[in-house]
C-alpha positions in Angstrom: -8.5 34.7 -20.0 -8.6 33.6 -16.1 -5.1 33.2 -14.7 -5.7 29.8 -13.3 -8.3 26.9 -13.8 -10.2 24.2 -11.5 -10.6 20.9 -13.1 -12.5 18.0 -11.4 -11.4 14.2 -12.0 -13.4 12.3 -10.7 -11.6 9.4 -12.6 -9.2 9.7 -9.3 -10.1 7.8 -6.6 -13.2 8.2 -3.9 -11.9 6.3 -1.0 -9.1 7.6 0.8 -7.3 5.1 3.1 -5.0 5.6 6.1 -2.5 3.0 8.0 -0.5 4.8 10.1 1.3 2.1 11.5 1.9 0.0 8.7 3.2 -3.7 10.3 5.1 -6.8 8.6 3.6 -9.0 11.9 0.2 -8.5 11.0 -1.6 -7.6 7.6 -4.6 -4.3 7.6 -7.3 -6.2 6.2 -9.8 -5.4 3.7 -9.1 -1.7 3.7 -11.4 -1.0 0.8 -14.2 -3.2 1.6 -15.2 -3.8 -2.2 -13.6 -3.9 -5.7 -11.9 -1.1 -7.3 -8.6 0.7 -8.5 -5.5 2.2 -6.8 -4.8 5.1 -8.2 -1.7 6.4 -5.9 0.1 4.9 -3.1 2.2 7.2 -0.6 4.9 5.6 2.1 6.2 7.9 4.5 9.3 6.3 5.7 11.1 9.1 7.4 11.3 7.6 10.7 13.1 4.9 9.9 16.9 3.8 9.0 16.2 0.7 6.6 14.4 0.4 3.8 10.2 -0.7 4.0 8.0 -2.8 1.8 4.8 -2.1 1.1 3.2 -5.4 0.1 -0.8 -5.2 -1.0 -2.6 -8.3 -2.0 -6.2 -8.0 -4.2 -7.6 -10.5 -1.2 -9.8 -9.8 1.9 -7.2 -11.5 4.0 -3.6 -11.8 3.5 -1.0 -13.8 6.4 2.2 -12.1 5.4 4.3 -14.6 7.3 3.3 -17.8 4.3 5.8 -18.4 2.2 3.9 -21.2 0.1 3.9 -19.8 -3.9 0.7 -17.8 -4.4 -0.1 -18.4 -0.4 -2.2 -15.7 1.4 1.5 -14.1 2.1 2.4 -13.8 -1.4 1.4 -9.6 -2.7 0.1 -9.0 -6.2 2.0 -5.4 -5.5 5.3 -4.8 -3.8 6.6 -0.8 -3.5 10.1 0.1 -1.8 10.9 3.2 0.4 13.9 4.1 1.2 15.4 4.8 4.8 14.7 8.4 5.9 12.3 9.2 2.6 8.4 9.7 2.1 7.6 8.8 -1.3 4.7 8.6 -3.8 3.5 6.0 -6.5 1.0 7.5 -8.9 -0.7 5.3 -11.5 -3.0 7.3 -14.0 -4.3 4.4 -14.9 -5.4 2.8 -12.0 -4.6 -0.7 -11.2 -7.7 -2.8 -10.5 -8.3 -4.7 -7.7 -11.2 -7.8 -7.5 -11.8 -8.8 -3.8 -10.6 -6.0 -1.6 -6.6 -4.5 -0.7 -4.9 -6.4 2.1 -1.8 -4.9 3.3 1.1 -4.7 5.5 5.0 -3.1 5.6 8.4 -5.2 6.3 12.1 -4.6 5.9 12.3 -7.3 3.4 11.6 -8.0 0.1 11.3 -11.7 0.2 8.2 -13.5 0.4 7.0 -14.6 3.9 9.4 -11.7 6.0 7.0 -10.7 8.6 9.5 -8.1 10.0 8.4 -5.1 11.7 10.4 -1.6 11.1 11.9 -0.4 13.9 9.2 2.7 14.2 5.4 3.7 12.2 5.4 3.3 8.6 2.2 5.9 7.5 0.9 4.4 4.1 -1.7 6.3 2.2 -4.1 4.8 -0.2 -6.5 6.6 -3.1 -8.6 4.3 -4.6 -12.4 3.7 -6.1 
């Protein structure tokens, strides 16, 4: 018997998205450019001394300064990172998406903060 093993998923994701400088000013638009499923989300944090926000919407567009219920600011999805801290959100599952992933970063958690951290915010993406 073989002391170690290869295994394929290909279940996991086939689109690989990079933001490395996540803002709360301005949303990254239609990363995925089609339908599909997140299957981890990564938010490296360590430059910063407050706590980030990852906010994704399932639209082609997203304006993350609305505040209107269910407005083109409003995310489907919402992750926290700590201050100082890269962390990682893995969903075996996937989570499916319809339109496309919108997305931007902001130091709060309210709807409508369109607040900027005070340096990058790297956000990493594996989806279909």
């Amino acid at each position: 018997m073989s002391a170690s093993s290869t295994s394929t998923f290909t279940e996991l994701g086939s689109k690989y998205v990079l933001d490395r400088d996540c803002k709360g000013t301005s949303a990254t638009v239609n990363v995925t450019a089609s339908t599909g499923v997140i299957y981890m989300v990564e938010i490296d944090n360590e430059a910063n001394s407050s706590a980030v926000y990852l906010k994704i919407r399932d639209a082609t567009s997203a304006t993350p300064s609305t505040t209107a219920s269910g407005g083109a600011g409003t995310p489907d999805y919402s992750f926290r990172a700590p201050a100082y801290t890269r962390i990682c959100f893995s969903m075996p599952s996937g989570i499916a998406f319809t339109a496309g992933l919108s997305m931007w970063c902001t130091t709060a958690a309210a709807v409508g903060t369109a607040s900027d951290a005070e340096n990058a915010v790297i956000v990493k993406l594996l989806t279909t």
